[in-house]
Structure formats: structure tokens, C-alpha cells
C-alpha positions as CSV (number, residue, x, y, z in Angstrom):
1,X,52.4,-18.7,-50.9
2,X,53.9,-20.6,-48.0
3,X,51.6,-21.7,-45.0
4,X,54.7,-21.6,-43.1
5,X,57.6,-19.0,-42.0
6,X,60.6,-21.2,-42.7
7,X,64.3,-19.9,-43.2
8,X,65.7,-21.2,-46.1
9,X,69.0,-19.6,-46.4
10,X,71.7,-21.7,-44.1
11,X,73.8,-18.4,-43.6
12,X,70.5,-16.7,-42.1
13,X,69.7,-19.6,-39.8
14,X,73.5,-19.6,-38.9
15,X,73.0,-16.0,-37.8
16,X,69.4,-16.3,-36.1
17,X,71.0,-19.5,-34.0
18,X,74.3,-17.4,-32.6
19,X,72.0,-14.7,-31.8
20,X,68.9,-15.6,-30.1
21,X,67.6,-19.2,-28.6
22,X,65.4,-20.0,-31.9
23,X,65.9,-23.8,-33.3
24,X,64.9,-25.0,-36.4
25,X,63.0,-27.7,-37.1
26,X,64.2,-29.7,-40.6
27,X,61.5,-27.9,-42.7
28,X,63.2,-24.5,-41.5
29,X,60.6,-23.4,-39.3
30,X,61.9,-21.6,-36.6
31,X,60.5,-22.9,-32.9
32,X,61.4,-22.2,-28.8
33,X,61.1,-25.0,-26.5
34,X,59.1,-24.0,-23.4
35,X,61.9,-25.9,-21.2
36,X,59.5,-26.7,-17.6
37,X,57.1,-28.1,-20.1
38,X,58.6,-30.5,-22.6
39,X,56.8,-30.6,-25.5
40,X,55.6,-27.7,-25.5
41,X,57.1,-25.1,-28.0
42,X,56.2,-21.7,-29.7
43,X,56.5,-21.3,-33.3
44,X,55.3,-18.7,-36.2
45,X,51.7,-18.7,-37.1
46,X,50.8,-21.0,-40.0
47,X,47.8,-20.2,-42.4
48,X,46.2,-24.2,-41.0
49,X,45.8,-22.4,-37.7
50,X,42.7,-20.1,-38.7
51,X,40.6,-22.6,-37.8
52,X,41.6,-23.9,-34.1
53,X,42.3,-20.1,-33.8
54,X,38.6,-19.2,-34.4
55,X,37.4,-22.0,-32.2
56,X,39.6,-21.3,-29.5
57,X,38.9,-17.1,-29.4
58,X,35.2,-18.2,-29.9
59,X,34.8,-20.6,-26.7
60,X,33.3,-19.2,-23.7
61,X,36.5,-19.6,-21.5
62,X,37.9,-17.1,-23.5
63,X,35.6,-15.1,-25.3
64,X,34.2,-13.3,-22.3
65,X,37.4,-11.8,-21.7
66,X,38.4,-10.3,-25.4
67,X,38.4,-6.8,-26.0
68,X,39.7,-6.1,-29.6
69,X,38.1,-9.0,-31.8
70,X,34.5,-9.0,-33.1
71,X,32.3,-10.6,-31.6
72,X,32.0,-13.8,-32.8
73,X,35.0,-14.4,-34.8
74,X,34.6,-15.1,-37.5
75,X,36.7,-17.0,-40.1
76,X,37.2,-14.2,-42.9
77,X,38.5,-12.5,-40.0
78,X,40.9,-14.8,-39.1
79,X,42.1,-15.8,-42.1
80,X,42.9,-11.9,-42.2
81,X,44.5,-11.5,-39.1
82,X,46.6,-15.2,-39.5
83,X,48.2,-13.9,-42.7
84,X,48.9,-10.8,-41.4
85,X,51.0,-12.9,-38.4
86,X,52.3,-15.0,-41.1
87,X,53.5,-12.1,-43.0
88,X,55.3,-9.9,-39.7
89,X,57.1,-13.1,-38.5
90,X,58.4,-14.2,-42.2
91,X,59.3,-9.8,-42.4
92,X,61.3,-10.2,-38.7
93,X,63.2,-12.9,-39.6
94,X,64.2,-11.6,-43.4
95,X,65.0,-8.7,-41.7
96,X,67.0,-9.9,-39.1
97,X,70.7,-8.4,-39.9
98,X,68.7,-5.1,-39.0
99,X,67.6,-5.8,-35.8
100,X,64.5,-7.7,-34.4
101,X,61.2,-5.7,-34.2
102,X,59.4,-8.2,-32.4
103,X,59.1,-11.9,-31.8
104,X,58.2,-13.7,-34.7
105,X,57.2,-16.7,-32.4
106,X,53.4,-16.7,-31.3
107,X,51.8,-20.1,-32.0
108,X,51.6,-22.8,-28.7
109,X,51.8,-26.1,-29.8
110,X,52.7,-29.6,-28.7
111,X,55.3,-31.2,-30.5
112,X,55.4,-35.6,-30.6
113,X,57.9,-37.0,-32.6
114,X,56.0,-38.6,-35.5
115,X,52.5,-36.9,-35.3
116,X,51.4,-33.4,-36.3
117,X,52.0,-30.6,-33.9
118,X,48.7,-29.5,-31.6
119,X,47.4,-26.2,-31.4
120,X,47.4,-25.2,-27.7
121,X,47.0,-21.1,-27.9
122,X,48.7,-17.5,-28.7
123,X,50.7,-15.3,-27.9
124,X,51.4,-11.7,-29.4
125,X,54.5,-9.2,-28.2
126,X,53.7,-5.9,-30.6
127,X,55.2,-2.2,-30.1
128,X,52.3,-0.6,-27.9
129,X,50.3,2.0,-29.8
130,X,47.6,2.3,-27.8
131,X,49.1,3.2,-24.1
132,X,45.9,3.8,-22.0
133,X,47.5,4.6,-19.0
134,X,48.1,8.5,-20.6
135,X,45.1,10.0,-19.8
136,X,45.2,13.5,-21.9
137,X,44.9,12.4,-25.3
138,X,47.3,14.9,-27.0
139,X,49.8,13.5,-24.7
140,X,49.2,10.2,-25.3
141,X,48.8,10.4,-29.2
142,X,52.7,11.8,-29.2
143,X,53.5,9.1,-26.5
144,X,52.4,6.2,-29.0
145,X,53.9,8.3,-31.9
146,X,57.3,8.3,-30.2
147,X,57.0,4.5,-29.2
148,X,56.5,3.2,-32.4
149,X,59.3,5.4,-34.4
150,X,61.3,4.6,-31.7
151,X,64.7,2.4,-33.3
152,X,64.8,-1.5,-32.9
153,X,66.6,-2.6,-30.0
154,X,65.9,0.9,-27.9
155,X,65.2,0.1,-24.4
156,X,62.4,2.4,-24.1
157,X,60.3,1.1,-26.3
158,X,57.0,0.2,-24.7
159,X,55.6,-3.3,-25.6
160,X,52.6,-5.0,-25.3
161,X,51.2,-8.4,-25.3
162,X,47.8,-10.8,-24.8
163,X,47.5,-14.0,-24.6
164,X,44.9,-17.6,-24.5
165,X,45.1,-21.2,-24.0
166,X,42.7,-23.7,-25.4
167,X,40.3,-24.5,-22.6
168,X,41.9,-28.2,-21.8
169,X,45.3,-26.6,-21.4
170,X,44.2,-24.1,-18.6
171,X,45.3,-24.2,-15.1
172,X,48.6,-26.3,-15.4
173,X,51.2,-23.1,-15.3
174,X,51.8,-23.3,-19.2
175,X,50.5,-19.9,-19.8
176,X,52.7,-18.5,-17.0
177,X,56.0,-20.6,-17.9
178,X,55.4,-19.4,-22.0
179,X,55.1,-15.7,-20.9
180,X,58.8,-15.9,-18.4
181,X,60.3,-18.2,-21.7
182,X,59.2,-14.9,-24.0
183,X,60.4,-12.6,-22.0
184,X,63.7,-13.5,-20.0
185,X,64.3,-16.0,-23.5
186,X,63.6,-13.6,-26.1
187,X,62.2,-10.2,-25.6
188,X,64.9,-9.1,-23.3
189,X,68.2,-11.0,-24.9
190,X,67.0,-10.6,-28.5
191,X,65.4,-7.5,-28.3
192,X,66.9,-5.5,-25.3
193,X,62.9,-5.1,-24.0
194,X,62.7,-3.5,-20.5
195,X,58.9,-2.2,-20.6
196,X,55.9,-3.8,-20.8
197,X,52.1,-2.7,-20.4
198,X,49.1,-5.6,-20.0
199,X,45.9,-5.5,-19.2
200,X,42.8,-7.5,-18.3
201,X,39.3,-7.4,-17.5
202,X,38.5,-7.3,-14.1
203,X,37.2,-10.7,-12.8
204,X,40.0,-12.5,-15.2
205,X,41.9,-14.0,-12.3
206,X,43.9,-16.4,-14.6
207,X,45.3,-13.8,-16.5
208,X,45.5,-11.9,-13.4
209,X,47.8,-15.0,-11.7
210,X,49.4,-15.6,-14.7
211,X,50.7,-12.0,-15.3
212,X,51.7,-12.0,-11.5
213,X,53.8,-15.0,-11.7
214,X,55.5,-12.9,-14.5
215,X,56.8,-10.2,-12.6
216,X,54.2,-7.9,-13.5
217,X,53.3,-5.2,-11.4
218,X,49.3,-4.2,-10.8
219,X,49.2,-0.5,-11.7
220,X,45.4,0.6,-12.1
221,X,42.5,-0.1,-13.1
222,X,41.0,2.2,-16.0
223,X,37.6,2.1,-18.3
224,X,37.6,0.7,-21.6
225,X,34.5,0.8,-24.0
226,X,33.8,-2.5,-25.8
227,X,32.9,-3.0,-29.0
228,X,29.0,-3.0,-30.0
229,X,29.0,-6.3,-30.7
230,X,30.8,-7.6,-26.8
231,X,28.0,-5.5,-25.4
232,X,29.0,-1.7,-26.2
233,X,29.4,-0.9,-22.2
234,X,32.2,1.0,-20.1
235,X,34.1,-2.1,-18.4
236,X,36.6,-2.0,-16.0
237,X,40.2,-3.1,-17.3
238,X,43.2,-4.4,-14.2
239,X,46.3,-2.7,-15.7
240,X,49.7,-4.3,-15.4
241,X,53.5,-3.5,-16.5
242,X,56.6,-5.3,-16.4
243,X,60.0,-3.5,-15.8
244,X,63.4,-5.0,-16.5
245,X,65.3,-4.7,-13.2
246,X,67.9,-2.5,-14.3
247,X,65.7,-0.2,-15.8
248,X,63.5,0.0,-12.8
């Protein structure tokens, strides 16, 4: 099993380069340069991240503001969910001559020539199947059922995304200039995305400014339940969405 998603076949990286903005790096890994930040890139996931991935979801700067992951995480866990990211983004790029189903780019690293690439944070773009801003439940289990049978490449389709930076790479408008690269670089050429839904807990003003600078819109503020082990309490969620401008 490979750590890595690489792209052996030339003709298949011929076809993901005249299609999209991926490079490849001369292992075959594909990567996207964050341009206003050089050195900064976004590449698969690779089975070496579970570690740095647990460290960085477990520190406080971030922790507090997690919603879906246990509580702490834990490395079984990880390991899980890294292979599963390892697995989609090797499927999406296989797959490729059938359309793209969602980025297969998550990882933020920095990239020196001659030294191993840093682990900086994550980001995920997935098909959303959870669309909280339906209230009626009937209606909003047939919403998500539609969404994710939905055909690649449909405009409709309703995506969804999260994000986190290691502590020491906060506040220096990386997150913000990865999320516009992702979007207007990938998820809207590659993909034909034109809707997106986001959300964050109230108090999260990073994510808040960062989603913001994005083009995202504020659209409510709803309830979520956490888990038992983040506290098991009704917390307020700030809900956002992101509309292409012709679809608007």
C-alpha cells in the first residue's frame, strides 16, 4: 500500500494537467501552489500525516471549535480517517476521465527545495449530506438524498467544507488565500461548483474572517448538539454559503 496518491500513468497526468491547475511533483504526487504565499502548496493526504493531524485537531486553538471528531482524537481514529482521504483522492484522480467528484487535494504543507515538506493544516471540499439549514427533516433527508445522487459536474450540487491551521501558521491570511485558491482554482473550473454551505461555532471569529474574505455570505445561526464527549450541549453554530455569481 502506497503512503502517497501519485499518478503513475504519463497519459493520465497529461490529461489531469490540460484540465485543471494540478502539478506534479517527480514522485507523481499531484500538488497546487497557493500563489500569494510561495511555498505554500496543497497536496493529497499521505498515511505520515496521522500523526501532526492528531496533534494539530487535539491542540486547544483548534479543538474548542470541532464539531464532528471525538473528543480527543485519537490516533486509531486518524489513522482511519487518513486512509479513508488517501483512498477518495487516489479514487478521484483514477477516475478522472469521468468527471471530478471532489478535490483530491487537502493536505497544507510547506515545500523547500531539498528538505521534507511541513505539515501546516487541512482542508476537506465533500458533497454536503448533512444540509442543516432544512429544518423539516423529511425535507431535508430528500434534499441530501438528491445532492449526493446528483451527477459530477452538476452545478447544483451543494458542497461543503472545514478547515484548520497548525497554531504557528494562524493569523497571516494563509487560511483565507488556500480557501479563494480551492475555490476560484479548482472547485469552480474543475468541477463547475456554484454552492457552498459552512458553518462555525459562534465565538470562532477566525473562521468567521476567513470565510468572509471568501465571499461567503452569513445566513443564520442554528443549534447543533455536540457530541457527549465535547460536552453533549445545544451550541450555537454561524452559518455561511458561498454562491458563484452567475448562479446567484
Amino acid at each position: 500500500m502506497s503512503p502517497t496518491v501519485t499518478v503513475p500513468s504519463p497519459s493520465l497526468r497529461e490529461l489531469i494537467s490540460s484540465t485543471s491547475p494540478l502539478l506534479f511533483s517527480p514522485s507523481h504526487e499531484p500538488y497546487l501552489p497557493i500563489a500569494s504565499h510561495p511555498g505554500f502548496i496543497l497536496t493529497p493526504a499521505r498515511l505520515p500525516d496521522v500523526k501532526p493531524f492528531v496533534e494539530g485537531m487535539n491542540s486547544p486553538s483548534v479543538s474548542q471549535w470541532l464539531y464532528g471528531p471525538p473528543n480527543p482524537v485519537t490516533e486509531d481514529w486518524a489513522a482511519k480517517r487518513v486512509q479513508d482521504d488517501v483512498d477518495r483522492a487516489q479514487k478521484v484522480l483514477d477516475e478522472w476521465e469521468l468527471g471530478v467528484m471532489e478535490p483530491p487535494i487537502r493536505t497544507i504543507r510547506f515545500r523547500k527545495d531539498g528538505e521534507p515538506d511541513v505539515y501546516v493544516g487541512d482542508i476537506f471540499f465533500r458533497r454536503d449530506d448533512h444540509l442543516p439549514g432544512i429544518k423539516d427533516e423529511a425535507e431535508r433527508a430528500a434534499a441530501v438524498k438528491l445532492n449526493m445522487e446528483r451527477k459530477r459536474g452538476d452545478k447544483d450540487v451543494v458542497w461543503t467544507q472545514g478547515f484548520f491551521l497548525l497554531s504557528e501558521y494562524g493569523g497571516k491570511g494563509l487560511m483565507s488565500a488556500v480557501l479563494d485558491t480551492l475555490i476560484n482554482g479548482f472547485v469552480v473550473p474543475v468541477m463547475n461548483g456554484a454552492h457552498i454551505s459552512s458553518g462555525a461555532f459562534a465565538g470562532n471569529e477566525g473562521s468567521r474572517r476567513v470565510h468572509l474574505k471568501a465571499g461567503f455570505v452569513p445566513v443564520e445561526s442554528i443549534w447543533l448538539m455536540t457530541r457527549a464527549d465535547r460536552g453533549g450541549y445545544l451550541r450555537e453554530s454561524w452559518e455561511f454559503e458561498w454562491t458563484r455569481e452567475d448562479c446567484k
